[in-house]
DRENPAKOL-855423 format. One record per residue: z, x negated, y negated of N, C-alpha, C in turn; chain. Coordinates in nm, 4 decimals, decimal comma. Layout:
% residues N
@nup=Z	neast=X	nnorth=Y	caup=Z	caeast=X	canorth=Y	cup=Z	ceast=X	cnorth=Y	chaine=A
...
% end
This chain:
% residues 136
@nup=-1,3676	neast=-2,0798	nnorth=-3,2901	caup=-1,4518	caeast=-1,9957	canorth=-3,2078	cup=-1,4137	ceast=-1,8498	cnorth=-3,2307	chaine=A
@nup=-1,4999	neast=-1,8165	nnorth=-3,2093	caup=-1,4861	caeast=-1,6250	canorth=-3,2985	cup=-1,4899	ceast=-1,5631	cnorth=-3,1486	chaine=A
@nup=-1,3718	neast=-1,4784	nnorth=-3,1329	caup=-1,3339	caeast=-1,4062	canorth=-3,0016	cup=-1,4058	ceast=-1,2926	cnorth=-2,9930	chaine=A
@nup=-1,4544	neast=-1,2070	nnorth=-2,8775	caup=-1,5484	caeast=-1,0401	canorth=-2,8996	cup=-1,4598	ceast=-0,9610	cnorth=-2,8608	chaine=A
@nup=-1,4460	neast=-0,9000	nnorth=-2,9250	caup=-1,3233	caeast=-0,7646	canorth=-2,7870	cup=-1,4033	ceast=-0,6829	cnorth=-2,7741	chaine=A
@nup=-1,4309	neast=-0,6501	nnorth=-2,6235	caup=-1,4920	caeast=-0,5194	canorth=-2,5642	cup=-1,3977	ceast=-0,4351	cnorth=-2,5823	chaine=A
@nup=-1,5233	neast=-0,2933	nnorth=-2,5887	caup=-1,4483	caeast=-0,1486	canorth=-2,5521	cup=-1,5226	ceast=-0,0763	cnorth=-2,4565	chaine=A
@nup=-1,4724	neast=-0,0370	nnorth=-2,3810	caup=-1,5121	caeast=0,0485	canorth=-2,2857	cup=-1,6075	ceast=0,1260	cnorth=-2,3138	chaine=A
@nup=-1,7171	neast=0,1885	nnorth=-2,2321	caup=-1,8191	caeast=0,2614	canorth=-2,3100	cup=-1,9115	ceast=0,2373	cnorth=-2,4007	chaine=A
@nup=-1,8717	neast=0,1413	nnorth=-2,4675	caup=-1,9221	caeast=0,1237	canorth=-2,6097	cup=-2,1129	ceast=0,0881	cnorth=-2,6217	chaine=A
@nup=-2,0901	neast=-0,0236	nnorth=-2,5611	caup=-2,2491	caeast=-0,0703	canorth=-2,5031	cup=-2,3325	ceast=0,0728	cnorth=-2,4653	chaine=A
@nup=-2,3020	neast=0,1435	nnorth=-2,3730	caup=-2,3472	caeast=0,3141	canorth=-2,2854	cup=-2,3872	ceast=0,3809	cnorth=-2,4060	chaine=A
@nup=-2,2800	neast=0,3651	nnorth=-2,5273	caup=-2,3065	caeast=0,4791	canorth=-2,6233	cup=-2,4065	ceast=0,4358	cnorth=-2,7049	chaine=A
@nup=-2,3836	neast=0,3443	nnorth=-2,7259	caup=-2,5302	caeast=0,2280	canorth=-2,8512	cup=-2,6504	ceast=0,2757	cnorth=-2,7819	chaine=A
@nup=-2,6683	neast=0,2731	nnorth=-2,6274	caup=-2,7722	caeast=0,3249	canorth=-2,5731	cup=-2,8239	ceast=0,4744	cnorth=-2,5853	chaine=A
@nup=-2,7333	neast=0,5351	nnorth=-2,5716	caup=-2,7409	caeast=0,6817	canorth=-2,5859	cup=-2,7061	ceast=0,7240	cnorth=-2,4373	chaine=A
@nup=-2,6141	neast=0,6710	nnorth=-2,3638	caup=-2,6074	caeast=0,6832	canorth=-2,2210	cup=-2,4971	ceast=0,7259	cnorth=-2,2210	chaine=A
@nup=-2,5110	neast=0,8327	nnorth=-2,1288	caup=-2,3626	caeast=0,9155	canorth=-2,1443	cup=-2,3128	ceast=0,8902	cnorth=-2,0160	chaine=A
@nup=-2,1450	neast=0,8578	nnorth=-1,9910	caup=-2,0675	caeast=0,8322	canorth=-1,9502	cup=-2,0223	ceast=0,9488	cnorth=-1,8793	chaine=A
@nup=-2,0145	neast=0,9963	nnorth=-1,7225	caup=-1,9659	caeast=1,1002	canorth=-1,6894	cup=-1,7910	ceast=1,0526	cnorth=-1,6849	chaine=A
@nup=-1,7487	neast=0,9729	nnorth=-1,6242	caup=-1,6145	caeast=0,9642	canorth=-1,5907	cup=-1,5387	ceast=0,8548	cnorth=-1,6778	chaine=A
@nup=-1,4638	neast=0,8956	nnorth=-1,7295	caup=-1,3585	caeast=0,7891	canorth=-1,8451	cup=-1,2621	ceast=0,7779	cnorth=-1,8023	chaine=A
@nup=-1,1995	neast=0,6271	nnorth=-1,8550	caup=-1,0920	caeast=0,5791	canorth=-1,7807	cup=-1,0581	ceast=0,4705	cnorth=-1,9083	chaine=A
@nup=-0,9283	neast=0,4868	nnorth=-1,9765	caup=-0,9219	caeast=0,3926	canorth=-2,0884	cup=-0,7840	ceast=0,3046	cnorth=-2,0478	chaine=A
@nup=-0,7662	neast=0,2391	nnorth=-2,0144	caup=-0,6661	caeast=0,1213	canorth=-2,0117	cup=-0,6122	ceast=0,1176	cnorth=-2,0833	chaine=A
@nup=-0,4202	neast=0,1454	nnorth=-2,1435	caup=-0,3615	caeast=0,0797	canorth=-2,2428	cup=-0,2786	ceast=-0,0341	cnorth=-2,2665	chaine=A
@nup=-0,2191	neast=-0,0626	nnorth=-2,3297	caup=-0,1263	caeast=-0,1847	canorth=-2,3651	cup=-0,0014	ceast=-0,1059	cnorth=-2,2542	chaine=A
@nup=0,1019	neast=-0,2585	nnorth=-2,1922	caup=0,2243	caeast=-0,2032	canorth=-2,0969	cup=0,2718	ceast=-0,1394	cnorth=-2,2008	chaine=A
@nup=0,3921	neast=-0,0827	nnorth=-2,0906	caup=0,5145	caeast=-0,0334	canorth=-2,1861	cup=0,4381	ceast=0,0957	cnorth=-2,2761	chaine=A
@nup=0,3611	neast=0,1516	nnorth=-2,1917	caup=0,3151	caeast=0,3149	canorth=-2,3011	cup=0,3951	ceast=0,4209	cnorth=-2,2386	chaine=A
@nup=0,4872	neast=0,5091	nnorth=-2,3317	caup=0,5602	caeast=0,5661	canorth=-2,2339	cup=0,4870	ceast=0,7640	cnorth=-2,2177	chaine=A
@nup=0,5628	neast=0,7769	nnorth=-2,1623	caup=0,5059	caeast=0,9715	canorth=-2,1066	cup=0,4303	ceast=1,0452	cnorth=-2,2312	chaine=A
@nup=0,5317	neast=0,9935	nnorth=-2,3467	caup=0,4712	caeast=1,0744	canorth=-2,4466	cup=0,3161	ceast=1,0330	cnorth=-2,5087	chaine=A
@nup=0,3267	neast=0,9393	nnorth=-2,4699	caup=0,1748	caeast=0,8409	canorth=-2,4985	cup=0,0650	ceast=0,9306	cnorth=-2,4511	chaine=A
@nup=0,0740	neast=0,9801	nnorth=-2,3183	caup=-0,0379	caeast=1,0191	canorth=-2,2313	cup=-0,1020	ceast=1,1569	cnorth=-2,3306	chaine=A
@nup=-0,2634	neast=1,1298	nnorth=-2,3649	caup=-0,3060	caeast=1,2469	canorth=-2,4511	cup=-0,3644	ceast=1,3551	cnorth=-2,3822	chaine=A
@nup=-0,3300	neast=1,4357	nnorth=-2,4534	caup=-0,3485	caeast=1,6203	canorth=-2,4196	cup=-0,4913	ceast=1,5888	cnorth=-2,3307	chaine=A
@nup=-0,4998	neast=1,6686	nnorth=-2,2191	caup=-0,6047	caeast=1,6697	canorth=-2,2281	cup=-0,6817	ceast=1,5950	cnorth=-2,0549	chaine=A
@nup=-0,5824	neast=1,4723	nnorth=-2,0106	caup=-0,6051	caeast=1,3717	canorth=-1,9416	cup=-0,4931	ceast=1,3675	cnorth=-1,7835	chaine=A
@nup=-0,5307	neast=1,3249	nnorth=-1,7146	caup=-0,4283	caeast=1,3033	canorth=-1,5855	cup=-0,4164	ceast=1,1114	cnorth=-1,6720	chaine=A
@nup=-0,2698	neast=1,0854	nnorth=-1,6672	caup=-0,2135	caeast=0,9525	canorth=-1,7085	cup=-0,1691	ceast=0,8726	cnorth=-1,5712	chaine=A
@nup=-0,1471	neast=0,7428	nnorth=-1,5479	caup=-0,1120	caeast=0,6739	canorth=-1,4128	cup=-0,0669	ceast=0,5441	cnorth=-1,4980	chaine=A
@nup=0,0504	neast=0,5505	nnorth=-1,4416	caup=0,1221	caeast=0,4183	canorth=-1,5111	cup=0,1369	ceast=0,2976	cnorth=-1,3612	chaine=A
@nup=0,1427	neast=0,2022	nnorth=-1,3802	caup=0,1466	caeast=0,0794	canorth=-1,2684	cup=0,3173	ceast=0,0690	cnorth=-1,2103	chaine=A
@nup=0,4383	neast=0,1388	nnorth=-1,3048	caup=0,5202	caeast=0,1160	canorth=-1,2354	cup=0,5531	ceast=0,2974	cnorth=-1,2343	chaine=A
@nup=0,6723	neast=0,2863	nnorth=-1,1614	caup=0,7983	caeast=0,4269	canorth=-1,1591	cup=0,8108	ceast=0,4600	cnorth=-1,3113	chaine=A
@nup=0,8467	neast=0,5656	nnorth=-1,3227	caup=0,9221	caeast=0,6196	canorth=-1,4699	cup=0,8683	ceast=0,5935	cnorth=-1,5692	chaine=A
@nup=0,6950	neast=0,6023	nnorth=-1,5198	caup=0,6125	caeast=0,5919	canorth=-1,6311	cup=0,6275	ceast=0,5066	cnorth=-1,7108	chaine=A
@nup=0,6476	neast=0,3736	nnorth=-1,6633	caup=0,6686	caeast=0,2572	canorth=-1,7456	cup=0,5458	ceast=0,1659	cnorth=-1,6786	chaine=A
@nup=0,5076	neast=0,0485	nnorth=-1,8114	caup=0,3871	caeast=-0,0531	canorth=-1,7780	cup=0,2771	ceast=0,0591	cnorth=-1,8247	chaine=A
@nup=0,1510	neast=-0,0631	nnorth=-1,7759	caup=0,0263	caeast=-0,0164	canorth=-1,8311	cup=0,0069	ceast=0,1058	cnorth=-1,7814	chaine=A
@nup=-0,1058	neast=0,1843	nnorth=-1,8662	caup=-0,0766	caeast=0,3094	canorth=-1,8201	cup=-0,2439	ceast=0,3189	cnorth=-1,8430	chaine=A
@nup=-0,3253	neast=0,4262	nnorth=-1,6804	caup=-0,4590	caeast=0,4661	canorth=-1,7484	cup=-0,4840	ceast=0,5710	cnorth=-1,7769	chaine=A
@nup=-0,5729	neast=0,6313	nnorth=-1,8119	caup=-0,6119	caeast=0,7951	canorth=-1,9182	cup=-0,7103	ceast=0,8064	cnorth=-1,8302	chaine=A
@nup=-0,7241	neast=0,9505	nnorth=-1,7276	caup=-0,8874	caeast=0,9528	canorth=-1,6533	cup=-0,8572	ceast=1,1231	cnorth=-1,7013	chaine=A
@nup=-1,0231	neast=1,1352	nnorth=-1,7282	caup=-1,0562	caeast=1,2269	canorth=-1,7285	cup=-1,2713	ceast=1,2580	cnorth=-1,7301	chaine=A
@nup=-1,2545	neast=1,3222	nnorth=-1,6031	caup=-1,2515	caeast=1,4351	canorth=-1,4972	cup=-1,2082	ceast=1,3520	cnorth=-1,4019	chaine=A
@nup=-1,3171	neast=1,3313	nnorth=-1,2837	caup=-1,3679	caeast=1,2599	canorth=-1,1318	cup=-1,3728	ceast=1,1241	cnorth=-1,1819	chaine=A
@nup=-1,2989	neast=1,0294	nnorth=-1,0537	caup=-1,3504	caeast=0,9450	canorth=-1,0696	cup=-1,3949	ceast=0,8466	cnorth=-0,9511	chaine=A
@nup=-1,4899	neast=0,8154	nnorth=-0,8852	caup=-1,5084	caeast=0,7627	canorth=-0,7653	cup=-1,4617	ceast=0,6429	cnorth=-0,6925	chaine=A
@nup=-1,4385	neast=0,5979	nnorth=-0,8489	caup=-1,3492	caeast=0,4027	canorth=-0,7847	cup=-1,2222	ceast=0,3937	cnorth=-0,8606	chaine=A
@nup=-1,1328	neast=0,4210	nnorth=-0,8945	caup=-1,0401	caeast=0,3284	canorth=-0,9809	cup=-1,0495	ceast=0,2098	cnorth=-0,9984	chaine=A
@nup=-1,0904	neast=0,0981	nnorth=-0,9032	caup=-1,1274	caeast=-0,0411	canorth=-0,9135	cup=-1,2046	ceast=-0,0692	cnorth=-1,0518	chaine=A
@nup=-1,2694	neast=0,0167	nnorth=-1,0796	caup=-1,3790	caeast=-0,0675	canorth=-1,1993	cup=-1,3060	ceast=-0,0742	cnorth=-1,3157	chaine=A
@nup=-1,1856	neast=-0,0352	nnorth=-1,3109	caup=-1,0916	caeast=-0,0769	canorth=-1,4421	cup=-1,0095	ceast=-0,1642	cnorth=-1,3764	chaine=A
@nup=-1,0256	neast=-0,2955	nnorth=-1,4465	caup=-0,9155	caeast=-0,4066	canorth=-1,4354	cup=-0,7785	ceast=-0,3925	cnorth=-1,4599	chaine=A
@nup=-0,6592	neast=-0,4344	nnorth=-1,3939	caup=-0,5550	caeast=-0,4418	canorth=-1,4732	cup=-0,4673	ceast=-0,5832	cnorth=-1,3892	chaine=A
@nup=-0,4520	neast=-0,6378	nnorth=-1,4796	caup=-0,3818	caeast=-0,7620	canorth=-1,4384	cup=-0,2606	ceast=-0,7931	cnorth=-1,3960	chaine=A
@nup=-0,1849	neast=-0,6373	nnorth=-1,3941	caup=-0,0417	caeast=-0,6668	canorth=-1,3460	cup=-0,0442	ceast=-0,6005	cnorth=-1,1688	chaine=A
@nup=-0,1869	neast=-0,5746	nnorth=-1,1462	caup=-0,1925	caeast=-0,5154	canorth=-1,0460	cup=-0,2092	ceast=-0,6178	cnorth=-0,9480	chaine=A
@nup=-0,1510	neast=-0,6633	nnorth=-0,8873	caup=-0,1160	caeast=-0,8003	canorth=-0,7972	cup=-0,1984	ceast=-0,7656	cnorth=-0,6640	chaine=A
@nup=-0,2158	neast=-0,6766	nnorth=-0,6013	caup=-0,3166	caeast=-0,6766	canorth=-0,4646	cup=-0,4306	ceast=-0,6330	cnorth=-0,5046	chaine=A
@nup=-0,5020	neast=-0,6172	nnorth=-0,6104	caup=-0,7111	caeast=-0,6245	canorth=-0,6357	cup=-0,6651	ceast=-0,6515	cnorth=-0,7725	chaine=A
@nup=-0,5737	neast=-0,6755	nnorth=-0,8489	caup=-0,6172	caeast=-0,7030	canorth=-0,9977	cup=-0,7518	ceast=-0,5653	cnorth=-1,0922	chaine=A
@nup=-0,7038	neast=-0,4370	nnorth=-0,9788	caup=-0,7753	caeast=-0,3183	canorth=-1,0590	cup=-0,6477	ceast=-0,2378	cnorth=-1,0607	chaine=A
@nup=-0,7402	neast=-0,0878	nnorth=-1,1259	caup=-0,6185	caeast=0,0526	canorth=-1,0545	cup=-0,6657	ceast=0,0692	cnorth=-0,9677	chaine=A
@nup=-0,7227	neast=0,0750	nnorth=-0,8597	caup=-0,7396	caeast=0,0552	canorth=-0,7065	cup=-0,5445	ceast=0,0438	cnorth=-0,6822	chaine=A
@nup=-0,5063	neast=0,1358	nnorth=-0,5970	caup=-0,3994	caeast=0,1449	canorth=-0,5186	cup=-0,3081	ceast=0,0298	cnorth=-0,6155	chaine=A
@nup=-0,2881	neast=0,1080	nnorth=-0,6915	caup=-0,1967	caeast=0,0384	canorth=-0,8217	cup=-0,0758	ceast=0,1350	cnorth=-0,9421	chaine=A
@nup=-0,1283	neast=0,2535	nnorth=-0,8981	caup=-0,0502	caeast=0,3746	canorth=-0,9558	cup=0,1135	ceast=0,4501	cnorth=-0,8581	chaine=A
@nup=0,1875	neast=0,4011	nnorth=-0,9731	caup=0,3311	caeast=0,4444	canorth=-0,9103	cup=0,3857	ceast=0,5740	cnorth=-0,9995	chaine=A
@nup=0,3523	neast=0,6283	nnorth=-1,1230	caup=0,3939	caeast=0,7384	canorth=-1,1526	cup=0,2437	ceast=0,7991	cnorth=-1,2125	chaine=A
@nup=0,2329	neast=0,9315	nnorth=-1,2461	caup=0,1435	caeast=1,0152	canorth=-1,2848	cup=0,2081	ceast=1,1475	cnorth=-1,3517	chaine=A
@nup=0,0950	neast=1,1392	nnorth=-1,4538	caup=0,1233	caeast=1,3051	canorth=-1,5395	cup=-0,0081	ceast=1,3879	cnorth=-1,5910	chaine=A
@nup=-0,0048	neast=1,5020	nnorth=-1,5526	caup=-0,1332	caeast=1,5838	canorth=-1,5410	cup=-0,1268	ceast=1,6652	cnorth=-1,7160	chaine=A
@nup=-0,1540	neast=1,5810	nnorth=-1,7668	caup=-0,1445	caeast=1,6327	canorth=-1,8812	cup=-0,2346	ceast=1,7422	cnorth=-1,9734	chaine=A
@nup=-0,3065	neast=1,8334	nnorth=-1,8309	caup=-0,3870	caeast=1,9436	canorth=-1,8974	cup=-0,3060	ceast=2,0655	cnorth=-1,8835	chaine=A
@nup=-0,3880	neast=2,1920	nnorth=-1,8961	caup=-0,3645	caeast=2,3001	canorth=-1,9420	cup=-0,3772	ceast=2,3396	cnorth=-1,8093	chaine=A
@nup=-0,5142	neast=2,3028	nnorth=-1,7611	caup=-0,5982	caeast=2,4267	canorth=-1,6730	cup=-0,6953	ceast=2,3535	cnorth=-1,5632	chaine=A
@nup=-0,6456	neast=2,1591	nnorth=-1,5231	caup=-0,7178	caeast=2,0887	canorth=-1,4547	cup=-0,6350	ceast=2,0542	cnorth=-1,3407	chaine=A
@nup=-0,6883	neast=2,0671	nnorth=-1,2096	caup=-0,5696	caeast=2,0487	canorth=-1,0946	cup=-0,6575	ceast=1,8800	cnorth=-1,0181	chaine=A
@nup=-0,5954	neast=1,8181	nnorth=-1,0431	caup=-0,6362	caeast=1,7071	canorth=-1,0118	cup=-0,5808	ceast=1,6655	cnorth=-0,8157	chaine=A
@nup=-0,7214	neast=1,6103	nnorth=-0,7469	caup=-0,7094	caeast=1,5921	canorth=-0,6023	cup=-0,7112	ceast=1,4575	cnorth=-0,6742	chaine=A
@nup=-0,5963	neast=1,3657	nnorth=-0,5487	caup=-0,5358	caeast=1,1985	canorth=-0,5990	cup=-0,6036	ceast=1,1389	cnorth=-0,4088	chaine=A
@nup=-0,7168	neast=1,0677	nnorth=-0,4351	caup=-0,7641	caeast=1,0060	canorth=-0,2723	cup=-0,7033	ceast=0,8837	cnorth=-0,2561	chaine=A
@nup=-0,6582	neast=0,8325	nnorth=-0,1125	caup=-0,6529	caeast=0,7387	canorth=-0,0619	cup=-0,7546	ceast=0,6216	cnorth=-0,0630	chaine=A
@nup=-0,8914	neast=0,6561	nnorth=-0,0688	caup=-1,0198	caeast=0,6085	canorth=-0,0582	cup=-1,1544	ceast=0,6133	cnorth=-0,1908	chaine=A
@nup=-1,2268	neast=0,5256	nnorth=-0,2003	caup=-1,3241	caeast=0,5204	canorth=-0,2919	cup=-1,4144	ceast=0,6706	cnorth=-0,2734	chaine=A
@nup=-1,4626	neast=0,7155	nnorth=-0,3299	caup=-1,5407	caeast=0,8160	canorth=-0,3376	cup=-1,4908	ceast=0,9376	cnorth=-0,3220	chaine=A
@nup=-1,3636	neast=0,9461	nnorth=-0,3535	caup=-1,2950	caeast=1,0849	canorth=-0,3382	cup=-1,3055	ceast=1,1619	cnorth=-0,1903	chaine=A
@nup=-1,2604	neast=0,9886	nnorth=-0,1048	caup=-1,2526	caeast=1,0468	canorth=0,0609	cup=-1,1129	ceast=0,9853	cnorth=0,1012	chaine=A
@nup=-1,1085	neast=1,0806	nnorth=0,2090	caup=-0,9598	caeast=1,0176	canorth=0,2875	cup=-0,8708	ceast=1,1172	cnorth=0,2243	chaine=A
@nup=-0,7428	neast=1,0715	nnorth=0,2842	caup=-0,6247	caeast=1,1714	canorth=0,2463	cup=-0,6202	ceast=1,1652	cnorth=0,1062	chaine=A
@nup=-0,5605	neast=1,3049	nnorth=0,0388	caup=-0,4888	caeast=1,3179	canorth=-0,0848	cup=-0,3959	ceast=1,4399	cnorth=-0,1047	chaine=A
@nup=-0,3120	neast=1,4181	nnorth=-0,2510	caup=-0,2419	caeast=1,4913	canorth=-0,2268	cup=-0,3069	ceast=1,5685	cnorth=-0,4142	chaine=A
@nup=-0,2833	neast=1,6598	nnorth=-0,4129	caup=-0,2473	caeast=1,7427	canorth=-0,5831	cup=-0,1723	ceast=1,7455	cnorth=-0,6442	chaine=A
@nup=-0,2113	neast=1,7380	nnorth=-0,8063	caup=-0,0954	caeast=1,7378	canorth=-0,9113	cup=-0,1372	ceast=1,8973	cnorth=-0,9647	chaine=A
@nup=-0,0948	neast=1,9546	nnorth=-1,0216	caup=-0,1342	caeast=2,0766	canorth=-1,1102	cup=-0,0647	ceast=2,0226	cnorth=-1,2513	chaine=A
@nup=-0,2043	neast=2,1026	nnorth=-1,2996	caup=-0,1542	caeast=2,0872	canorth=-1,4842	cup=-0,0480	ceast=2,1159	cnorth=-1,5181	chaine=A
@nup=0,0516	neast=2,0307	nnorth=-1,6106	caup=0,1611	caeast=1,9699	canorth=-1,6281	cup=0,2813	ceast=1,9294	cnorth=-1,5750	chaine=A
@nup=0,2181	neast=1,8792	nnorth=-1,4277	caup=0,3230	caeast=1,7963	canorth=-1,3568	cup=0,3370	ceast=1,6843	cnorth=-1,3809	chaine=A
@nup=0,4571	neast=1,6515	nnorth=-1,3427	caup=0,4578	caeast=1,5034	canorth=-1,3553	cup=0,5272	ceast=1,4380	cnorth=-1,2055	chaine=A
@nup=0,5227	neast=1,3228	nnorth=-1,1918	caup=0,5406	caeast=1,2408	canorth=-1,0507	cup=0,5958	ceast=1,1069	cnorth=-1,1227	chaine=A
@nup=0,7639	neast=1,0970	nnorth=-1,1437	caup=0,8032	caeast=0,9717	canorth=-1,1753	cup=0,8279	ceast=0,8754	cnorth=-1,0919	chaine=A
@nup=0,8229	neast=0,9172	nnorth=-0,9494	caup=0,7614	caeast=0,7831	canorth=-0,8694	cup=0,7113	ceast=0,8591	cnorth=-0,7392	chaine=A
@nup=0,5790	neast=0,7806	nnorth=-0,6962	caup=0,4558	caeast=0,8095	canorth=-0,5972	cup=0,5414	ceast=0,7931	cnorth=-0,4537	chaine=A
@nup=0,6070	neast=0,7263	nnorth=-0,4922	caup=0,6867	caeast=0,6982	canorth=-0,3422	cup=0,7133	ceast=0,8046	cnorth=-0,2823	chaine=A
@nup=0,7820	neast=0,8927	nnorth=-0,3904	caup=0,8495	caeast=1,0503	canorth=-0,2809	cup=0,7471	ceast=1,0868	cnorth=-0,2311	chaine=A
@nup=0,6132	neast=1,0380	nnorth=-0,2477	caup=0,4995	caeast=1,1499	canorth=-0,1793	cup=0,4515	ceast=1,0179	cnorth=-0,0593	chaine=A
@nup=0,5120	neast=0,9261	nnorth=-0,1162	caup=0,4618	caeast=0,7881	canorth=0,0272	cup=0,3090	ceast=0,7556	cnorth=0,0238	chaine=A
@nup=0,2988	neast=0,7485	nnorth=-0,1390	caup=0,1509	caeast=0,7436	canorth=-0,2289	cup=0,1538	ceast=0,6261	cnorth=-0,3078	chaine=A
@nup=0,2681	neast=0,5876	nnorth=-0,3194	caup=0,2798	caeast=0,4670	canorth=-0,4394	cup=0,1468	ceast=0,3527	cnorth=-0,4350	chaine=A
@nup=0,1297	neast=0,3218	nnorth=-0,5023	caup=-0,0103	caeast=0,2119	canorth=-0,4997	cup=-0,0924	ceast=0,2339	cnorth=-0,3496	chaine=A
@nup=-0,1133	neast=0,3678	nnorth=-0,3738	caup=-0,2458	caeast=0,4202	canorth=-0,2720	cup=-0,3789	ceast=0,4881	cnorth=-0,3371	chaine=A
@nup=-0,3455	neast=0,5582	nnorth=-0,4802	caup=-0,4900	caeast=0,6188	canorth=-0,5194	cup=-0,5789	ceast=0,5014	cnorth=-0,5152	chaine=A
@nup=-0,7226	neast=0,5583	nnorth=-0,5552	caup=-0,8229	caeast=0,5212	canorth=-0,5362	cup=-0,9193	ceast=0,5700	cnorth=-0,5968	chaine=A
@nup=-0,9316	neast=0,6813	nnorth=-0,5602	caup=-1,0406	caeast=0,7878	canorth=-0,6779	cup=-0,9639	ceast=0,9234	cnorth=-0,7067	chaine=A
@nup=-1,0333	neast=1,0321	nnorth=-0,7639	caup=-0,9639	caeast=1,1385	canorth=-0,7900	cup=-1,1087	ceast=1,2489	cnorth=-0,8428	chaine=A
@nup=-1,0674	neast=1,3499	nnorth=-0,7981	caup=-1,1510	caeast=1,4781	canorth=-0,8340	cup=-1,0835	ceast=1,5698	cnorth=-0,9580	chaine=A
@nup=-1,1103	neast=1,6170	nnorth=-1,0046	caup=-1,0919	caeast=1,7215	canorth=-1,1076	cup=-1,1425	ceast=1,8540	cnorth=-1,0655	chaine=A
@nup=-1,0380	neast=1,9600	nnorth=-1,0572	caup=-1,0853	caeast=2,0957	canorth=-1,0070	cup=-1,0650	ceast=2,1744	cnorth=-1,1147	chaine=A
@nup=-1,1351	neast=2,2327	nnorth=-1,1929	caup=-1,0935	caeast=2,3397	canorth=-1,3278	cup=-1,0094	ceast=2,4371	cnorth=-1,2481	chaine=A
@nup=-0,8963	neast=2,5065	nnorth=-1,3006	caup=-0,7891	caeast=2,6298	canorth=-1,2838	cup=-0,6773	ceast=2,5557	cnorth=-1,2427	chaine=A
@nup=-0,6003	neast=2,6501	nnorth=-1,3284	caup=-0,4517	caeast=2,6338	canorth=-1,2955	cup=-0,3705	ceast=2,6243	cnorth=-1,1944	chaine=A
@nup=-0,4768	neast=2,6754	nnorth=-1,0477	caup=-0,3649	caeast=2,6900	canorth=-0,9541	cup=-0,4455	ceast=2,5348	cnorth=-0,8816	chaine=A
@nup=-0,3325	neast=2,4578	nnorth=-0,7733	caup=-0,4619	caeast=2,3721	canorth=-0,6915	cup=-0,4396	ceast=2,4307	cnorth=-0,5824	chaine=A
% end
């Protein structure tokens, strides 16, 4: 039996349908340096270890990306324990809630957060906004 591997997007683009918010899932074990220029990164454990996702801008659900080591929804839904803001000039708002509601807290471009806990955030995002400028 001949296996298919999906890619994200891919179907959207064959259409000509453009994708406002991206979110790419990698293999565990991707470490800090992995995360590309450009992206806020969220790894499933502390110290930026385990699967790790790539969002860039807004995104209203984290849920619609699966991840299987995520043991309470099996998404990134309240599944992110470290983060790295890996832009220049993007100040990223991190929500408690779907639709970029409820409490959150800010990262500014090139912070990093090796565990969510100190902020008493650990497997709480949900969605996230993107604000262009350096300061948040």
């Amino acid at each position: 039996m001949k296996k298919i591997r999906t890619v994200p997007g891919t179907f959207a683009t064959a259409l000509g349908i453009s994708v406002a918010s991206v979110g790419v899932a990698v293999p565990a074990n991707a470490a800090i340096g992995d995360c590309a220029s450009g992206y806020l990164c969220a790894w499933v454990d502390t110290n930026y270890n385990g699967a790790r996702l790539q969002l860039s801008p807004s995104n209203n659900n984290w849920g619609i990306w699966g991840q299987s080591t995520c043991l309470k929804r099996l998404t990134w839904s309240d599944c992110a324990s470290s983060l790295y803001n890996r832009t220049s000039a993007t100040c990223f708002r991190l929500y408690d809630a779907a639709d970029r509601t409820g409490g959150y807290h800010r990262i500014s471009p090139g912070d990093t957060i090796a565990n969510l806990g100190t902020w008493s955030y650990n497997d709480v995002i949900t969605s996230n906004s993107a604000i262009a400028g350096s300061t948040c």
